[in-house]
N, C-alpha and C positions, 0 to 999 in steps of 0.2 A: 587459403594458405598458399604459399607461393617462394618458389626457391630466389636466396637472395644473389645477390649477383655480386661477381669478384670488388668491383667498390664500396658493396654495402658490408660487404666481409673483413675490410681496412686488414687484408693481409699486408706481412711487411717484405719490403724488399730483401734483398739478399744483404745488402750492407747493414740494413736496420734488423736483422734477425742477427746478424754479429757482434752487434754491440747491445742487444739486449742481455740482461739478467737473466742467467739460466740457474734451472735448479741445480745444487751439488750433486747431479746422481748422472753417474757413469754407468752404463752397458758392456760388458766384456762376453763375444762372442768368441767359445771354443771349438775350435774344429767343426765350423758349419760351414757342409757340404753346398746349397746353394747359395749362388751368388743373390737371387732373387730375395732370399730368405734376408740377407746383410741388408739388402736395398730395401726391404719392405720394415728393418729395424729402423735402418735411418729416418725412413720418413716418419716415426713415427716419435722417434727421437724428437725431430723437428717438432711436429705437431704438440709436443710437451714443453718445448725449451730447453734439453737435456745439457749437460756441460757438453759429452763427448761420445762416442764408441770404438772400443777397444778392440780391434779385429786379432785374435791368435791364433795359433799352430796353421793351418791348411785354410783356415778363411779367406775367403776372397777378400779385399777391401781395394778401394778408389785408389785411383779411377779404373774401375773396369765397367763393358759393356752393358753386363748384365745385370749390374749392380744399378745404373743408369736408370735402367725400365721399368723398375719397380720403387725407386729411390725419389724418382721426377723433380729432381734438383737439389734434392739433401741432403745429396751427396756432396754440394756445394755448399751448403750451410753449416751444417751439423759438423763439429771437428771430429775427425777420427785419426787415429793410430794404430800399427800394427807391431806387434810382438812376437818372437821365435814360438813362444809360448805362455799357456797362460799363467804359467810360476812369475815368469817376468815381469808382466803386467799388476799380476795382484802385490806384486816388489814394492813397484815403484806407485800403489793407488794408497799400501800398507803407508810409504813415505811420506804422503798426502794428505794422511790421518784419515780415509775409508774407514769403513763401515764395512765389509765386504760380505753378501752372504749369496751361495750358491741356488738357484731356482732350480729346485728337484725332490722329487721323492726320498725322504731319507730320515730315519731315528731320530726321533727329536724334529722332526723340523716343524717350522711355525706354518699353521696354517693362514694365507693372505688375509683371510678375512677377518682375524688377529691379530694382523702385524700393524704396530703403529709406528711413524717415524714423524717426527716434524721437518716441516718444510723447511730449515736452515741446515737439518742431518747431511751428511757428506756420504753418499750411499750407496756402495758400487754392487750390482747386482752380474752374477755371470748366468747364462744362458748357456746348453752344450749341443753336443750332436743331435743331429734330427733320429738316430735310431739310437746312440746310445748315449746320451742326457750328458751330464759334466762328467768328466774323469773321476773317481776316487780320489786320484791325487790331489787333483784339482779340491775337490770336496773339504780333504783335510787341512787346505791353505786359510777356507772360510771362516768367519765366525759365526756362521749358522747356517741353515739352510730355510727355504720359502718354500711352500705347496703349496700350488695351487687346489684347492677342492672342488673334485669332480666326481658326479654319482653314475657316469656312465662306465660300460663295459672294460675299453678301454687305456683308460685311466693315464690317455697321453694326447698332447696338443701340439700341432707344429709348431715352429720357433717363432714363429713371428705374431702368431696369436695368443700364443704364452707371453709372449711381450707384450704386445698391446693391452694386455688384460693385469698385466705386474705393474705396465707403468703406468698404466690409467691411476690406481692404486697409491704409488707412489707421490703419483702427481696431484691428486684431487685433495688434499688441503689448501693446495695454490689455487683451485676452482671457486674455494670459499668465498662467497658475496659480490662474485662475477657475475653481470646478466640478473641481479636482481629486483 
């Protein structure tokens, strides 16, 4: 076995990741404290084909430094927007015909392992602070909310691995009959 190498991997350039087809499913980050955290969403954003990420309230978003380091260019790919806040945002995702549902602990919420969406759904997912999850407020803009399930003590993941693990999720209908 042997790792393959950047030509065998037919990554795409930055203009051909632009004009590709990406899924309907936006990212809206609230009030996340690192910048690393934003840059470590984008890239993963990229690595799915996401439409876009939505940065609010106190988020960092591009071009900033630190967003950069962890981002390694998808901050250049991946389109993002920023909003006063995340009422504004879920406004104008509501106008767009989203789907919007909050990723957190909460009454009612679906457990990921549960949740089915097909790959044409328009499907804006919000992510919140790294200590204190989405707003309430926030919460009660959604049409539902997502948990992730976890059998350890405590019962919280950083934002960027709660991402990568919601969009995988998301994304893996589009995986179907890929590489077989």
């Amino acid at each position: 076995m042997r790792k393959l190498s950047m030509e065998e991997l037919e990554r795409k350039t930055v203009e051909e990741f632009k004009q590709s087809e990406k899924a309907t499913v936006i990212v809206v980050l609230e009030n996340v404290r690192s910048a690393y955290n934003v840059g470590s969403v984008l890239r993963t954003a990229d690595a799915f084909l996401l439409q876009a990420v939505y940065t609010t309230g106190y988020t960092a978003h591009p071009p900033h430094r630190q967003i950069q380091k962890t981002a390694l260019g998808a901050d250049e790919t991946v389109t993002s927007k920023h909003f006063a806040n995340a009422a504004e945002a879920i406004a104008e995702l509501r106008a767009e015909g989203f789907t919007i549902y909050a990723i957190e602990q909460a009454e009612n919420s679906v457990s990921l392992q549960h949740f089915q969406a097909a790959p044409t759904d328009k499907i804006a997912v919000v992510f919140g602070n790294e200590v204190t999850g989405v707003e309430q407020s926030t919460i009660l803009l959604c049409d539902g909310c997502i948990e992730i399930p976890q059998l350890g003590m405590k019962h919280s993941l950083n934002i960027s691995v709660a991402a990568g693990i919601v969009l995988w999720k998301l994304s893996e209908p589009r995986f179907v009959g890929l590489n077989d």
